[in-house]
CHARMM-style PDB file with segment names, atoms N, HN, CA, C and O in Angstrom:
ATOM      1  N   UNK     1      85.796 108.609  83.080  1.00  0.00      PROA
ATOM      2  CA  UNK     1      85.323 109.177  84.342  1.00  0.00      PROA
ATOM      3  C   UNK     1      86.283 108.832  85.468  1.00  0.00      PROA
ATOM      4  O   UNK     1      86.541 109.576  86.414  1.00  0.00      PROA
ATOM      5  N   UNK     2      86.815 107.545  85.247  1.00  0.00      PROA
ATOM      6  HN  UNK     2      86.606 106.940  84.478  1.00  0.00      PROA
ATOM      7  CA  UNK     2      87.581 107.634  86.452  1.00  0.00      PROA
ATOM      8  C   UNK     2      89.249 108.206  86.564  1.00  0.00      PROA
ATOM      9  O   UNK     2      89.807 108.152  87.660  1.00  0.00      PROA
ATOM     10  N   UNK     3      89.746 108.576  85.737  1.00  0.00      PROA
ATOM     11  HN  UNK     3      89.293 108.620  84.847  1.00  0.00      PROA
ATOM     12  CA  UNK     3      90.788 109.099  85.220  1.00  0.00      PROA
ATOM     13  C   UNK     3      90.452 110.840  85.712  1.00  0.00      PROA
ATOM     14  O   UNK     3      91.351 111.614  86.041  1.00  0.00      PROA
ATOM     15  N   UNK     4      89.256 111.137  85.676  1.00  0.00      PROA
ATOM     16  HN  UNK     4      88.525 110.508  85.409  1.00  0.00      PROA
ATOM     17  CA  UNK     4      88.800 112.690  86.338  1.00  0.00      PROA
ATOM     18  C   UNK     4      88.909 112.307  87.981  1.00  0.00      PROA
ATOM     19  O   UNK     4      89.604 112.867  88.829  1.00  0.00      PROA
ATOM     20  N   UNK     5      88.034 111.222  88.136  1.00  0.00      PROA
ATOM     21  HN  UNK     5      87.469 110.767  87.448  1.00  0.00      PROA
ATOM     22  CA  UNK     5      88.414 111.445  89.864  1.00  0.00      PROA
ATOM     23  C   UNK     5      89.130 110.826  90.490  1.00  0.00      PROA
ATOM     24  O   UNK     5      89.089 110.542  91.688  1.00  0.00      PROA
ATOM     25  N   UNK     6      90.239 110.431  89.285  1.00  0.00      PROA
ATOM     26  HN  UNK     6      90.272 110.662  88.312  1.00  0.00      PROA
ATOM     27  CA  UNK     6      91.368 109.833  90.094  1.00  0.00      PROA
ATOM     28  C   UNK     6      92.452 111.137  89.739  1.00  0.00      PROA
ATOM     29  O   UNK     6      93.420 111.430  90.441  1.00  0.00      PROA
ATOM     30  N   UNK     7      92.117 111.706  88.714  1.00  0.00      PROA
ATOM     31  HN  UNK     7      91.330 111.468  88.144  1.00  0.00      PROA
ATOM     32  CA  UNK     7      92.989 113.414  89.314  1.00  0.00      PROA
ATOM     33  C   UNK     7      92.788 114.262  90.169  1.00  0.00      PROA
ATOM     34  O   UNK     7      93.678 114.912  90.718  1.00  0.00      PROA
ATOM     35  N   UNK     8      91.697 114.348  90.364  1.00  0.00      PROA
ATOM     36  HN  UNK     8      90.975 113.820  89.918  1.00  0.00      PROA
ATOM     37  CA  UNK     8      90.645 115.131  91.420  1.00  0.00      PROA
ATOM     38  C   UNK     8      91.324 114.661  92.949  1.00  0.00      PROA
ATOM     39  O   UNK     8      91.838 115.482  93.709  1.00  0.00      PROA
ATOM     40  N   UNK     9      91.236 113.353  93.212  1.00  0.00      PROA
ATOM     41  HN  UNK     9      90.819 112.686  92.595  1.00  0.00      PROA
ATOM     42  CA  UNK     9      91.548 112.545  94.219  1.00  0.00      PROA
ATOM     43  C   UNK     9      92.974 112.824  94.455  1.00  0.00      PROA
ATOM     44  O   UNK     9      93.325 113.606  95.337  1.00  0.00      PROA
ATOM     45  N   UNK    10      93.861 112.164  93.640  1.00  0.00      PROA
ATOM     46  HN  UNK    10      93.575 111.528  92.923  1.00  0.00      PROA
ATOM     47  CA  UNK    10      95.082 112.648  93.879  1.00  0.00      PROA
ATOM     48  C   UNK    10      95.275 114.269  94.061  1.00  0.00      PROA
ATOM     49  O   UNK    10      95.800 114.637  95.112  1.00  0.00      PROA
ATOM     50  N   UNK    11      95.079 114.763  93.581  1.00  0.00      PROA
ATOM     51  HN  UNK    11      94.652 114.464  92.727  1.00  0.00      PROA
ATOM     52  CA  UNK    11      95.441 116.087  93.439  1.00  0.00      PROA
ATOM     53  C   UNK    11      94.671 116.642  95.014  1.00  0.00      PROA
ATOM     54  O   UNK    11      95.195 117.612  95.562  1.00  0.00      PROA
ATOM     55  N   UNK    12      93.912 116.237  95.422  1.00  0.00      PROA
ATOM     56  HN  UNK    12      93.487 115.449  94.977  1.00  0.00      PROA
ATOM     57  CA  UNK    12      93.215 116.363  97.099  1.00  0.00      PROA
ATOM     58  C   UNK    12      94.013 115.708  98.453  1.00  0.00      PROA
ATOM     59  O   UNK    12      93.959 115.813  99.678  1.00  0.00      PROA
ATOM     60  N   UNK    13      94.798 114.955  97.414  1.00  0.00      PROA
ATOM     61  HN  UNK    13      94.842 114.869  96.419  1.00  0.00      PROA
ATOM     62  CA  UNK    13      95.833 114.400  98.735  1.00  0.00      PROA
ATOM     63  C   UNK    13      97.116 115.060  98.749  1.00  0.00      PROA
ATOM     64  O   UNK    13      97.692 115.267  99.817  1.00  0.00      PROA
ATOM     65  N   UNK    14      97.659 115.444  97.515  1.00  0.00      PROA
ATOM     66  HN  UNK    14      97.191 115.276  96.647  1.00  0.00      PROA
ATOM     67  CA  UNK    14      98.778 116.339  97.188  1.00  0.00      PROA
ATOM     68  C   UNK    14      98.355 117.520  98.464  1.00  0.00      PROA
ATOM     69  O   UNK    14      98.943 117.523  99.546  1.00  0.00      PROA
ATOM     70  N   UNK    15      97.374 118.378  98.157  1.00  0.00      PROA
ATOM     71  HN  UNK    15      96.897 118.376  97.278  1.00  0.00      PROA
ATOM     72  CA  UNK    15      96.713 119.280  99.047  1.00  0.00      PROA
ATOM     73  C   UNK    15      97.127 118.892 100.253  1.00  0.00      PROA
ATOM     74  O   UNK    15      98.163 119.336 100.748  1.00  0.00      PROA
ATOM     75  N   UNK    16      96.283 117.939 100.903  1.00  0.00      PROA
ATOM     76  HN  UNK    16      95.441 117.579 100.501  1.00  0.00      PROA
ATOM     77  CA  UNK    16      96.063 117.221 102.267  1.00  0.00      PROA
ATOM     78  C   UNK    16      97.759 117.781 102.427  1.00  0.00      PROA
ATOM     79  O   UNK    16      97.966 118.974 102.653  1.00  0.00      PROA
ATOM     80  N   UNK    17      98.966 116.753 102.279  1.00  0.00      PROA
ATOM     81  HN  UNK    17      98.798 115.784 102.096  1.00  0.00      PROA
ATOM     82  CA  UNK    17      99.809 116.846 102.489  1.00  0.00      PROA
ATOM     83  C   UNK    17     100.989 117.449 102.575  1.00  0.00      PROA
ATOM     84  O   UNK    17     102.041 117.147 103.139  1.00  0.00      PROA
ATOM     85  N   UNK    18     100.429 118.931 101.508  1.00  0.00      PROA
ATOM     86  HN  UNK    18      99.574 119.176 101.050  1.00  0.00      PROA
ATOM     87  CA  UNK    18     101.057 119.845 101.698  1.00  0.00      PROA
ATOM     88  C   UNK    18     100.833 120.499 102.736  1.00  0.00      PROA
ATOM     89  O   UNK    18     101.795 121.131 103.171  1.00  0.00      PROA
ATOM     90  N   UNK    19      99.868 120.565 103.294  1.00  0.00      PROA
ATOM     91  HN  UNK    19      99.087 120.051 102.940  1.00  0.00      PROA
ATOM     92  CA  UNK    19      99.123 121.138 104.402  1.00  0.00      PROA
ATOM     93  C   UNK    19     100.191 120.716 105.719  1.00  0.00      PROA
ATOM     94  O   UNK    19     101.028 121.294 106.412  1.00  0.00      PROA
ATOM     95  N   UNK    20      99.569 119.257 105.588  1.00  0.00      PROA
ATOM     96  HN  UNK    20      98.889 118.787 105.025  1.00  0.00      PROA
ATOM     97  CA  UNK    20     100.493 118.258 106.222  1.00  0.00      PROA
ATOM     98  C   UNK    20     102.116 118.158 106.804  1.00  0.00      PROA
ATOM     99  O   UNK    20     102.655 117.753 107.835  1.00  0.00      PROA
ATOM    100  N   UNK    21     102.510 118.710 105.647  1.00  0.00      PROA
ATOM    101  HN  UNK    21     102.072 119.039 104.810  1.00  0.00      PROA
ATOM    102  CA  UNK    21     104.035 118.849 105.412  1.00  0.00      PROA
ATOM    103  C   UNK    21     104.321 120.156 106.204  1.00  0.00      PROA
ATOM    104  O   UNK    21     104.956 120.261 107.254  1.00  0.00      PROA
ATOM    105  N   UNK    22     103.821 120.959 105.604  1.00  0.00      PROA
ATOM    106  HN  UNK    22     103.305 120.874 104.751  1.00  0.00      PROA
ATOM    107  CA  UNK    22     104.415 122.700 106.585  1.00  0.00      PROA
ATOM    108  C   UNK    22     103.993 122.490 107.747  1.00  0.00      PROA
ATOM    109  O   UNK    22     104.943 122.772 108.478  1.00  0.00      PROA
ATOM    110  N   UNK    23     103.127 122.158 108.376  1.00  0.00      PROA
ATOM    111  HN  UNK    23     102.355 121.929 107.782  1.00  0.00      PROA
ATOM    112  CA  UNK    23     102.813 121.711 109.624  1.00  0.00      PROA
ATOM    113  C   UNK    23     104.156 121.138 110.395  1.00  0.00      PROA
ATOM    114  O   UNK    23     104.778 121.702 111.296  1.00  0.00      PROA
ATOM    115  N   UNK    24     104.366 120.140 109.920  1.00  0.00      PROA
ATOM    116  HN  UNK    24     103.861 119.682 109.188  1.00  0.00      PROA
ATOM    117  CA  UNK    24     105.577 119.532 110.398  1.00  0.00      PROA
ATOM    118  C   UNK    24     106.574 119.984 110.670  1.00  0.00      PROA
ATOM    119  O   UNK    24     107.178 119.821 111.730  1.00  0.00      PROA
ATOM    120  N   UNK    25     107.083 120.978 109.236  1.00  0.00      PROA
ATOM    121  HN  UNK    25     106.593 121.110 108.375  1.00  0.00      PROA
ATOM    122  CA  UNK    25     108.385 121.901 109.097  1.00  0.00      PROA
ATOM    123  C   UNK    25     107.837 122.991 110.714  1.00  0.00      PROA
ATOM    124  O   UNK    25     108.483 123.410 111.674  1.00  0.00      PROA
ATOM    125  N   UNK    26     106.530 123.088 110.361  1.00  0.00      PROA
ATOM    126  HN  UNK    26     106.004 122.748 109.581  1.00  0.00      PROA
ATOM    127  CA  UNK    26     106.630 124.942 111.112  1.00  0.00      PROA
ATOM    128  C   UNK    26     106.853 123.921 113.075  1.00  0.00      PROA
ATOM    129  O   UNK    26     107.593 124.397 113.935  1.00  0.00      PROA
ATOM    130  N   UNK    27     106.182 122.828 113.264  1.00  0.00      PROA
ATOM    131  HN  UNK    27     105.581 122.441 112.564  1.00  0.00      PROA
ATOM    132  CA  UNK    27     106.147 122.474 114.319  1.00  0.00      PROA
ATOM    133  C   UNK    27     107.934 121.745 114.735  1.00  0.00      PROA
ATOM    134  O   UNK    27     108.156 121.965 115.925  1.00  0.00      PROA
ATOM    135  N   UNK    28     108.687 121.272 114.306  1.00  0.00      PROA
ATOM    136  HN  UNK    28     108.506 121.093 113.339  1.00  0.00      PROA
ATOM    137  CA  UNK    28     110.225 121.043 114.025  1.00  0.00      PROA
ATOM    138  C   UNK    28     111.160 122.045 113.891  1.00  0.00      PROA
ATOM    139  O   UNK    28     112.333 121.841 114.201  1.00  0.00      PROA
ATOM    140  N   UNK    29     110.661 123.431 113.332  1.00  0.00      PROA
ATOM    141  HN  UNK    29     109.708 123.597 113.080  1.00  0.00      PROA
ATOM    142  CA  UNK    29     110.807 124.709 113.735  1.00  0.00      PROA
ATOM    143  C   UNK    29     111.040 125.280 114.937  1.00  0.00      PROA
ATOM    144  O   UNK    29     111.927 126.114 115.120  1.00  0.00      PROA
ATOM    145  N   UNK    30     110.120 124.785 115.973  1.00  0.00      PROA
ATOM    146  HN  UNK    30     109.400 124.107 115.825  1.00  0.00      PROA
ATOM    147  CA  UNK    30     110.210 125.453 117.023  1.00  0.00      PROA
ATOM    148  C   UNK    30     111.526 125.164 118.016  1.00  0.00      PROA
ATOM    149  O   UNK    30     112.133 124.100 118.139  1.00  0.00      PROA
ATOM    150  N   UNK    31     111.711 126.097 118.507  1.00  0.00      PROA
ATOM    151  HN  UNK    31     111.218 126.961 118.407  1.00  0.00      PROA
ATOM    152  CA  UNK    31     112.593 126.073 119.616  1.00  0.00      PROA
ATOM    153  C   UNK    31     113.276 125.012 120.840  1.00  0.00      PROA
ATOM    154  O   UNK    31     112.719 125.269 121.908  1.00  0.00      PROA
ATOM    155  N   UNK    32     113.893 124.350 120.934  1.00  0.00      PROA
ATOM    156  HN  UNK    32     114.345 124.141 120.067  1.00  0.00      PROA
ATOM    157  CA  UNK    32     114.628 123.145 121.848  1.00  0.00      PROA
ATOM    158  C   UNK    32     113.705 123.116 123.553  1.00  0.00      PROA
ATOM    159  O   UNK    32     113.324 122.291 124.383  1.00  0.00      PROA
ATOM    160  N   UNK    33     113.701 124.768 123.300  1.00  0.00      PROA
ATOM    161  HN  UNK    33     114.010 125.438 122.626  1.00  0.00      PROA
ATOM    162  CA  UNK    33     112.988 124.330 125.309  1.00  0.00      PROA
ATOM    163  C   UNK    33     111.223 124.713 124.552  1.00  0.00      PROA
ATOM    164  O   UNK    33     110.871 125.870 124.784  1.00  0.00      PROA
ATOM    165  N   UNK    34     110.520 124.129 123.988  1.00  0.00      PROA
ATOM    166  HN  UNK    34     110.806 123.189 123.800  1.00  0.00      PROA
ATOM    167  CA  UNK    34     109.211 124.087 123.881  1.00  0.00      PROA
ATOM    168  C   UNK    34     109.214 122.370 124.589  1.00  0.00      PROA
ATOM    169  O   UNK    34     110.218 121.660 124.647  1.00  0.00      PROA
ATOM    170  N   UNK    35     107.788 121.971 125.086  1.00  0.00      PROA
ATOM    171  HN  UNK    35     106.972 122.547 125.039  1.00  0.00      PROA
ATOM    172  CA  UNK    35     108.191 120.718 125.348  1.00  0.00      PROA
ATOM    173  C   UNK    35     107.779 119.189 124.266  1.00  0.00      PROA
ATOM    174  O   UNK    35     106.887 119.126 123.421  1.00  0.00      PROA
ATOM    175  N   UNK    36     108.203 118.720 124.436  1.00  0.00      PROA
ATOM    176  HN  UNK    36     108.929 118.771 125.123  1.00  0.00      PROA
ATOM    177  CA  UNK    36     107.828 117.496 123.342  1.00  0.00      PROA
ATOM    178  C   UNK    36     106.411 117.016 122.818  1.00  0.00      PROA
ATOM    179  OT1 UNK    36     106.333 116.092 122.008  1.00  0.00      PROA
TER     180      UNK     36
END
């Protein structure tokens, strides 16, 4: 059982952080005169 919700779990943070991640890219993306 815990081998299920420790894939479950991980695999929910993988998620989280992909989320996470493009966020970052798309916000580092933006343009020099946006402000900080």
């Amino acid at each position: 059982m815990s081998m299920v919700s420790y894939a479950a779990g991980s695999r929910y943070l993988s998620m989280i952080g992909g989320v996470y991640m493009s966020f970052y890219d798309w916000y580092c993306d933006l343009p020099p005169a946006s402000p900080q």
